[in-house]
C-alpha positions as CSV (number, residue, x, y, z in Angstrom):
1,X,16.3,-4.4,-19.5
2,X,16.4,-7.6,-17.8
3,X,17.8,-10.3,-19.8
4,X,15.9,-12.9,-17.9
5,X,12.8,-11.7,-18.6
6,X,13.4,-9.6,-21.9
7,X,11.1,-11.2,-24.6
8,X,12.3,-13.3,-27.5
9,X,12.5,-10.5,-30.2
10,X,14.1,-7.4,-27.7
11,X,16.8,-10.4,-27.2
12,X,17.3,-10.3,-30.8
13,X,17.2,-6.4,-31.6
14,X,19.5,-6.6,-29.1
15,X,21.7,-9.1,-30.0
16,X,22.1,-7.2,-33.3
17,X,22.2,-3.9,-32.3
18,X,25.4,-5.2,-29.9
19,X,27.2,-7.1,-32.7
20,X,26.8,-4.0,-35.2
21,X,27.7,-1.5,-32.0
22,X,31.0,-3.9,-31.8
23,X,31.9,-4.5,-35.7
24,X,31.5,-1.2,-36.9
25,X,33.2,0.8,-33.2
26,X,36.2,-1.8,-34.0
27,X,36.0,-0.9,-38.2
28,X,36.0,3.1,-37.0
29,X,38.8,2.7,-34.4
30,X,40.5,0.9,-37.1
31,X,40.0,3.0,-39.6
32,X,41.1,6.4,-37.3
33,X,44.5,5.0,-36.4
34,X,45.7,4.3,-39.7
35,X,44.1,7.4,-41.1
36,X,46.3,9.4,-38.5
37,X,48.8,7.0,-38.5
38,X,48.5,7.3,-42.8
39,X,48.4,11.5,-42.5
40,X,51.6,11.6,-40.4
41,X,53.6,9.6,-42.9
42,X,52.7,11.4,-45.4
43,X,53.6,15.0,-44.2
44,X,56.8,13.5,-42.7
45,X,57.7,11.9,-46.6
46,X,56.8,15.7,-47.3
47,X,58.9,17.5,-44.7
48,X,61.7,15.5,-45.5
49,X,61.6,15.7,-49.2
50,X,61.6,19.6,-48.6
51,X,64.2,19.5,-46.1
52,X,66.7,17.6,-48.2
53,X,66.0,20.5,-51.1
54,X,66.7,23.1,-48.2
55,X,69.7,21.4,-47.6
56,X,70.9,21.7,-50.9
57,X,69.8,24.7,-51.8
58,X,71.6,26.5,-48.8
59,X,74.9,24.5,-49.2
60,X,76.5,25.5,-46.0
61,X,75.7,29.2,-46.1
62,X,75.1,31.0,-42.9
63,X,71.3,31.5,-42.1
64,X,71.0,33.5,-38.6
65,X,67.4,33.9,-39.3
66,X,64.4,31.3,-39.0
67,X,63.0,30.7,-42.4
68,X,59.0,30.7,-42.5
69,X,58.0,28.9,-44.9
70,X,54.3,27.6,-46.6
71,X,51.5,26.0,-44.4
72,X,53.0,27.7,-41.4
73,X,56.3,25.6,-41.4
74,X,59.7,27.1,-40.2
75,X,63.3,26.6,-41.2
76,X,66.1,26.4,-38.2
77,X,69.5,26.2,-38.9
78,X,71.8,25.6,-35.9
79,X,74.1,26.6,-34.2
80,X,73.4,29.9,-37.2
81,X,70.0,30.8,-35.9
82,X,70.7,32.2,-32.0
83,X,69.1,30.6,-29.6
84,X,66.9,33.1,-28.2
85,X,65.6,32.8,-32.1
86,X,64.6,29.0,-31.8
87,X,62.3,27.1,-29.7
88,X,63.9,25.8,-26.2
89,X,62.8,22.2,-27.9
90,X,65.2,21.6,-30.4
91,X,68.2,21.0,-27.9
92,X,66.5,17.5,-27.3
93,X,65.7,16.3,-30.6
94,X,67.1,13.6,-32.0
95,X,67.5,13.2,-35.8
96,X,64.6,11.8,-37.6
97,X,60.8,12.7,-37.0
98,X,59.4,13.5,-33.9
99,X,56.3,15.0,-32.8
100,X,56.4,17.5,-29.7
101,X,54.2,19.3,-27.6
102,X,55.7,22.4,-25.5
103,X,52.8,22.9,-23.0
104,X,50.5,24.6,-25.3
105,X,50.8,23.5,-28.7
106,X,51.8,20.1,-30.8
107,X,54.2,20.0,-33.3
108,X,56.4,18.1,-36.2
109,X,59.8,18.0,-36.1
110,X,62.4,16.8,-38.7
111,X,66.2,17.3,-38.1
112,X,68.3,16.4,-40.7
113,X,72.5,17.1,-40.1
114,X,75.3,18.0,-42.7
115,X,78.8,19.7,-42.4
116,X,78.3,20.2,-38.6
117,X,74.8,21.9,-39.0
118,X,71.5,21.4,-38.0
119,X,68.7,21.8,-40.0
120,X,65.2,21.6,-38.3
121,X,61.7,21.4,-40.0
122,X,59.2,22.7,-37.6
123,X,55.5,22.7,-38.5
124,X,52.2,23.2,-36.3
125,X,50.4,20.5,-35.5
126,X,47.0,22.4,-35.2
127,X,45.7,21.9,-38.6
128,X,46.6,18.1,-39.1
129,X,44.8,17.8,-35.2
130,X,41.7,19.9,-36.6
131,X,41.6,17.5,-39.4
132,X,41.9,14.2,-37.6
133,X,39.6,15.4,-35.0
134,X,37.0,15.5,-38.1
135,X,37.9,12.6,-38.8
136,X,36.9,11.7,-35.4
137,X,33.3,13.2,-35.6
138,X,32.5,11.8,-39.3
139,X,33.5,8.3,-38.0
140,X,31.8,8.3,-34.1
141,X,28.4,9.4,-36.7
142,X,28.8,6.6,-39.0
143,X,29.4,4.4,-36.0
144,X,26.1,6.2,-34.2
145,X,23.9,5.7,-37.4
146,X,25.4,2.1,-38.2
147,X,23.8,1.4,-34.2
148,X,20.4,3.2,-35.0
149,X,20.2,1.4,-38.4
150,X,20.9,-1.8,-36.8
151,X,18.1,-1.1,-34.3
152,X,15.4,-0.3,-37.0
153,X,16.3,-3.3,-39.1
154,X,16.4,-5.5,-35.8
155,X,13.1,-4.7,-35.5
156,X,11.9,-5.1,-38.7
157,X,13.8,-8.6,-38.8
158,X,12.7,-9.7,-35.8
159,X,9.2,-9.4,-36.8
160,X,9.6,-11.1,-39.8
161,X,11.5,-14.1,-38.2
162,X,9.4,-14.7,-35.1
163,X,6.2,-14.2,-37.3
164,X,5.8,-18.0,-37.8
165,X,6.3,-18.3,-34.1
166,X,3.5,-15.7,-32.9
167,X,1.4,-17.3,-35.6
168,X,1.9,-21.1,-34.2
169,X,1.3,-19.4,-30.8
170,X,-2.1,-17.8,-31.6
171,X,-3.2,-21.2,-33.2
172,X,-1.7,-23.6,-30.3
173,X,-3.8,-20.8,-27.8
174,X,-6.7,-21.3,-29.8
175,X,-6.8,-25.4,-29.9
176,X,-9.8,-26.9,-27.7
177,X,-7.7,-29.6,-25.8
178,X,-11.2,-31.3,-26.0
179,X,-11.3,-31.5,-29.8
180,X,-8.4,-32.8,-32.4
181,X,-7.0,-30.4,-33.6
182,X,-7.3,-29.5,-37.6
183,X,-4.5,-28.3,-40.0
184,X,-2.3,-26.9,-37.0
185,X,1.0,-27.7,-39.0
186,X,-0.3,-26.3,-42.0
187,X,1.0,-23.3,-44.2
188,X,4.7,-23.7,-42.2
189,X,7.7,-24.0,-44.3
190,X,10.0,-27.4,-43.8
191,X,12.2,-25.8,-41.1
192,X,12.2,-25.4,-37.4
193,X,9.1,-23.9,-37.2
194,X,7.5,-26.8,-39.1
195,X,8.5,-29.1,-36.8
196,X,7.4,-27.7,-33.7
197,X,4.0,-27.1,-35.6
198,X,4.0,-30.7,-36.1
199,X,5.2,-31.6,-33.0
200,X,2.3,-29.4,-31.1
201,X,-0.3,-30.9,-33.6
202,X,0.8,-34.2,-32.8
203,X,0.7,-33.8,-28.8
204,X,-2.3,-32.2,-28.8
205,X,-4.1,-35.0,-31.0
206,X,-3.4,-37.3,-28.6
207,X,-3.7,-35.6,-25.3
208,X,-7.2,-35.2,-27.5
209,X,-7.4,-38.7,-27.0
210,X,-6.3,-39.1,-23.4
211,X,-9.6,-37.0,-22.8
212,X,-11.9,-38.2,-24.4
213,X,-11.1,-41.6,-23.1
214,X,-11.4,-40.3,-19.5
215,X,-14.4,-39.1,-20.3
216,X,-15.7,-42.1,-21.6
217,X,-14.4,-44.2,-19.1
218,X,-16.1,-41.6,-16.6
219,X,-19.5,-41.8,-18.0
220,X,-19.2,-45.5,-18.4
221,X,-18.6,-46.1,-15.0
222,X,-21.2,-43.5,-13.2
223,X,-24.0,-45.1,-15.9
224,X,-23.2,-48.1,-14.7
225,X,-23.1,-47.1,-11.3
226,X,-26.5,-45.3,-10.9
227,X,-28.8,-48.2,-11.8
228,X,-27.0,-50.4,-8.5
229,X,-27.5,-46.8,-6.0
230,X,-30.7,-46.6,-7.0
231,X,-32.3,-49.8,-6.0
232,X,-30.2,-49.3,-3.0
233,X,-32.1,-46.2,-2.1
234,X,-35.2,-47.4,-3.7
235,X,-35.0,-50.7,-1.2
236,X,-34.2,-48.6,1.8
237,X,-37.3,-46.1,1.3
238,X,-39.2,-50.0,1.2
239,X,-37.7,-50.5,4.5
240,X,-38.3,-47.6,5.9
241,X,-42.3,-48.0,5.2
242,X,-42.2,-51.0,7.3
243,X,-43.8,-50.0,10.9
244,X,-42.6,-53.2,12.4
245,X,-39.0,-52.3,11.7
246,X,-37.2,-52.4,14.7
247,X,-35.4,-48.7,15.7
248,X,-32.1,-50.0,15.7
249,X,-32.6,-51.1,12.6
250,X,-34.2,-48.3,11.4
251,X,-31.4,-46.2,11.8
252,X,-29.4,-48.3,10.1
253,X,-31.5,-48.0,6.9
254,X,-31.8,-44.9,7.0
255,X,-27.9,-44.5,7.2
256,X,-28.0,-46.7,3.7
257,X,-30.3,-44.3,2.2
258,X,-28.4,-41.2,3.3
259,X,-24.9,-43.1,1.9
260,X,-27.0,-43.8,-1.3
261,X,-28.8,-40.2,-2.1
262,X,-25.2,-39.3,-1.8
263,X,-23.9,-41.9,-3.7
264,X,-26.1,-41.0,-6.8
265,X,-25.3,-36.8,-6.1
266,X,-21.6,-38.4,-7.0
267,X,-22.6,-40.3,-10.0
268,X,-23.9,-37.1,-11.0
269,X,-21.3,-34.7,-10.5
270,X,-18.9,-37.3,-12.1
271,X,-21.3,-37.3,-15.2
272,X,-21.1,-33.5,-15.2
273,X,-17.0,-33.8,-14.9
274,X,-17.2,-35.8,-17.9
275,X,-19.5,-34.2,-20.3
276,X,-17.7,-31.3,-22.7
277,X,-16.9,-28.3,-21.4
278,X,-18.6,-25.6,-23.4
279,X,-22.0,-26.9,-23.1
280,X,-24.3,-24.2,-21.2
281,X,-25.2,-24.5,-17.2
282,X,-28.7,-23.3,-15.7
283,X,-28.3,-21.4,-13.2
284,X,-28.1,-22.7,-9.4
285,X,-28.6,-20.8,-6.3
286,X,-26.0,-21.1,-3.8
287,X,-27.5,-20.6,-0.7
288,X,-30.5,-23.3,-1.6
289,X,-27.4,-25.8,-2.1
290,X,-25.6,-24.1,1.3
291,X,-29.2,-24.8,3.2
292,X,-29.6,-28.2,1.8
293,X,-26.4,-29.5,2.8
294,X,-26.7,-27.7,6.5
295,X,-29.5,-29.9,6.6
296,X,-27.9,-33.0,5.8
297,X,-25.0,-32.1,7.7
298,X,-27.0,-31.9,11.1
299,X,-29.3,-34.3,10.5
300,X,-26.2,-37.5,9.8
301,X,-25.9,-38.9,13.1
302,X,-22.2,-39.1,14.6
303,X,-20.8,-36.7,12.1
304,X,-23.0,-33.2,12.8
305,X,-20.4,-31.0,14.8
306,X,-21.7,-28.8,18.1
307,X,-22.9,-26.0,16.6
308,X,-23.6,-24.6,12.9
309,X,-23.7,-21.3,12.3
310,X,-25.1,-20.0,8.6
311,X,-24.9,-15.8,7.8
312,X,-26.1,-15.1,3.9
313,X,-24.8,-11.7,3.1
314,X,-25.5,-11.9,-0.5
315,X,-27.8,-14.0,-2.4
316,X,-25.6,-16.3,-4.4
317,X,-26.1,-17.8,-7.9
318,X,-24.2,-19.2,-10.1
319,X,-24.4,-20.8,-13.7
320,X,-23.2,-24.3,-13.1
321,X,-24.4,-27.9,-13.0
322,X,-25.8,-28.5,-9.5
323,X,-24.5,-32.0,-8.7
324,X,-20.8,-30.6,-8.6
325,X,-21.9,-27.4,-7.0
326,X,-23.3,-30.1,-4.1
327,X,-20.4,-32.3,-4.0
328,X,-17.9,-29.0,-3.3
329,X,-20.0,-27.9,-0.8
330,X,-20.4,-30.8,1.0
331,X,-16.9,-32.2,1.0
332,X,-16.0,-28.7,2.7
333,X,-18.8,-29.2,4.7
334,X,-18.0,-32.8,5.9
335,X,-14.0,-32.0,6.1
336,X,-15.1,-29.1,8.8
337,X,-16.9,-31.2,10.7
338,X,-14.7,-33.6,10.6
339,X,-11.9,-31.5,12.1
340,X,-14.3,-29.9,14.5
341,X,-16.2,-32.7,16.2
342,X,-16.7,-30.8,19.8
343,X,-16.5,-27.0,18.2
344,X,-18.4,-24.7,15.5
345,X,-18.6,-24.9,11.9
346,X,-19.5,-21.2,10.1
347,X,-20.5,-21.1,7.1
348,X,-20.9,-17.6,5.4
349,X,-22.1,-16.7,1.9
350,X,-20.9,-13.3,0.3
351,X,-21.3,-11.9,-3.5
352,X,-18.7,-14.1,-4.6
353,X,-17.7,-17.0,-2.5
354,X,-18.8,-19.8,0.2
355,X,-16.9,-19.5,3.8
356,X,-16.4,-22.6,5.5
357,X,-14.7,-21.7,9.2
358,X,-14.1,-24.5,11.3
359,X,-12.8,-24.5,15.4
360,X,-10.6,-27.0,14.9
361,X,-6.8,-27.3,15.8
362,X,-5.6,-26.1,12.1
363,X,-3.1,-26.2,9.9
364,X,0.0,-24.7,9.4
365,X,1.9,-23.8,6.1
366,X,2.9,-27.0,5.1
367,X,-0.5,-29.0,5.8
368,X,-2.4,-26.2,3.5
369,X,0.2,-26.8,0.7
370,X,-1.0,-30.3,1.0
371,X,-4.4,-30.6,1.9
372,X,-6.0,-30.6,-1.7
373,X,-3.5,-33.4,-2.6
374,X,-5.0,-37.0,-3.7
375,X,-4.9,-39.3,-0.5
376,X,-3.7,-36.8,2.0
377,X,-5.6,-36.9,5.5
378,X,-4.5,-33.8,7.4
379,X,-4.9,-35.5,11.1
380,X,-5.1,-39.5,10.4
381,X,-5.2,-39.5,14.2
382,X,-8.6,-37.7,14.6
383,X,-10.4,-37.5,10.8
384,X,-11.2,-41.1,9.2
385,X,-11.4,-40.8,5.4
386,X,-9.5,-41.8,2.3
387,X,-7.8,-37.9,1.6
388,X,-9.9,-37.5,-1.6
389,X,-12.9,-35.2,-0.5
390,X,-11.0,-32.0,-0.9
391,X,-9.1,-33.2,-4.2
392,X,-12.0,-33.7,-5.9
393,X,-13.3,-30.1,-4.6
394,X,-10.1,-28.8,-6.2
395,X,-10.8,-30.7,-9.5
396,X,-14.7,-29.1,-10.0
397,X,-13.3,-26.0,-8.9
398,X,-10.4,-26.4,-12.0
399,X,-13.5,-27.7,-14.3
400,X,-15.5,-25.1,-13.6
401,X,-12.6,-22.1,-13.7
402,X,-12.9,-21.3,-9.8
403,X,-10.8,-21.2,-6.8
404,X,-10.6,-23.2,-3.7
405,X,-8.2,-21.8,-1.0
406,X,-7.3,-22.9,2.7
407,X,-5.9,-20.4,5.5
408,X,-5.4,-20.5,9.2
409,X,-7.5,-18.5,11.3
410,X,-6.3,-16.0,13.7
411,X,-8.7,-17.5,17.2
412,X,-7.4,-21.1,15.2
413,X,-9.3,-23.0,13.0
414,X,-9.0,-23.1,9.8
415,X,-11.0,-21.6,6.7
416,X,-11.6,-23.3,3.0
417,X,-12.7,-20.6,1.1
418,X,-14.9,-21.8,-2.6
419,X,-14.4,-18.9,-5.0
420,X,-16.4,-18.3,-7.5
421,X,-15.3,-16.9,-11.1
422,X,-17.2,-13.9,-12.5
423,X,-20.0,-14.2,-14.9
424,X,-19.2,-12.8,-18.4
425,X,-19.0,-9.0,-18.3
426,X,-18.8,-8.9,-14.9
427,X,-15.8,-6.3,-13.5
């Protein structure tokens, strides 16, 4: 498991399940070593106690035989007992306890001395190991079960403690940035918890209000905007009924209307930015909008590039207010053949998005990473413009839940791809 990306309660169990791992291996290593270390001094308190009586009961009297004695324990008396008769061992034992092993088994030894004799208690080892390695087994289980108890409990714990967490989550998730929210703090206990309940109740009432006063501000502005853009267009459709109007002049007014029907399709997609966002679209058909802005595209003098090339593979329609569908498009649109004066603009429309090819020189990495920035021309040198047209594409498509993306073609170019998101139940 990856620490960095473990999730809050694993990190818990497993903080737990370490620290129990740790106390109770240290408690059954502790408790092994003074368990042996506790056995051995007892059995040498007892192997000296029964020496000593040995000692006294012989008295000095010759014993040329080993003595076998209970719990498999043997007497040696040297130098009485012959030395083909004792183990090769005892020549290096010192007086005092000792413990020995001879190459195949383990054993105690206690020499005691007296009157120029050596008396040896030897006992096997085996049962005394057989009961320490026991020992061994009961405590690695307890250590085993201690880590598997820790684990279920961890578990259970960790639920319990992050419960206020997943429950703040699922409400935080749930709050409408659009809307205040209501009771978000409530039902938390006065700890940590609380606070950050509070805290998130707090933030979100006023970035409630930061919204809502964009959005105000928004629809202020484009109301008052539309009455001035209309009698703009409204005075040069007058003009253009004039027969004496002179054709240089002419095209100038019709220039003003073009800027103006434009003008108002940008009052209304900022209206349409600004109203809530779970109000229902009508549907809008793509390729009408696609057509329609081909149209307009060819038809503005100075700005229509070479050529323009359309191919509808699918018929296109989404649910969405048309005024920001338009101003999308035609930003695209006009940032192509901007970049393409002298070449080809290609516009394709598939089941799910709007192709926009241009022949331009392109972009590389760093220019795409940039080009949906605010106030970012990609070629000052060759585009005029104030670098908003394709941040305000990137801003309906974040509205609306759909994707704008930019790549380099391989003949050079560039494409801006608008993505659309999939209706409801759609797979």
């Amino acid at each position: 498991m990856n620490a960095r990306h473990a999730s809050l309660r694993q990190r818990l169990v497993a903080a737990l399940v370490v620290l129990t791992g740790a106390v109770s291996g240290l408690f059954a290593l502790v408790t092994f070593v003074a368990i042996e270390e506790m056995e051995e001094s007892v059995l040498a308190r007892q192997l000296d106690g029964e020496l000593r009586w040995w000692i006294e009961r012989l008295q000095g009297s010759a014993q040329p035989q080993p003595w076998t004695l209970a719990n498999d324990t043997r007497l040696y008396v040297v130098p009485d007992v012959p030395p083909g008769a004792r183990p090769a061992f005892l020549h290096h034992q010192p007086v005092g306890w000792s413990e020995v092993f001879d190459g195949t088994d383990t054993y105690h030894v206690l020499r005691r001395d007296r009157d120029g004799r050596q008396y040896y208690l030897v006992s096997r080892a085996t049962t005394l190991e057989r009961r320490e390695r026991r020992w061994f087994l009961v405590l690695s289980a307890g250590c085993a079960l201690s880590v598997l108890t820790a684990l279920l409990a961890g578990r259970l714990l960790a639920d319990g403690v992050l419960e206020p967490v997943r429950r703040l989550a699922r409400r935080v998730r749930s709050a409408d940035p659009a809307r205040a929210p209501r009771r978000l703090a409530a039902g938390f206990a006065d700890d940590e918890i609380g606070e950050l309940a509070r805290v998130f109740e707090q933030r979100l009432r006023e970035l409630h209000a930061f919204i809502a006063s964009e959005r105000l501000f928004t629809s202020d502005v484009s109301h008052e905007l539309r009455t001035p853009a209309a009698i703009i267009a409204g005075a040069a459709e007058t003009l253009l009924a004039r027969a004496e109007l002179l054709p240089r002049a002419r095209n100038a007014v019709e220039r003003i209307q073009v800027a103006a029907l434009e003008m108002q399709d940008l009052i209304d997609a900022f209206l349409a930015l600004g109203r809530a966002t779970d109000q229902p679209a009508a549907p809008c058909s793509v390729n009408a909008v696609v057509r329609a802005e081909l149209q307009r595209l060819q038809a503005a003098p100075g700005v229509a590039p070479a050529a323009v090339d359309l191919h509808e593979e699918a018929d296109l329609t989404v649910a969405c207010p048309r005024p920001l569908l338009t101003v999308a498009l035609r930003n695209l649109l006009d940032n192509a053949a901007r970049y393409a004066p002298d070449g080809a603009v290609r516009v394709t429309v598939t089941d799910r998005a709007v192709l926009v090819d241009d022949s331009g020189p392109g972009l590389d990495t760093a220019a795409i990473a940039a080009a949906f920035a605010r106030h970012v021309r990609l070629t000052p040198d060759t585009a005029p413009g104030e670098g908003l047209g394709l941040s305000i594409v990137r801003r309906i498509c974040e509205r609306l839940r759909w994707q704008v993306q930019a790549q380099p073609l391989p003949q050079g170019g560039t494409r801006f791809a608008l993505v659309f998101a999939p209706a409801p139940g759609a797979t």
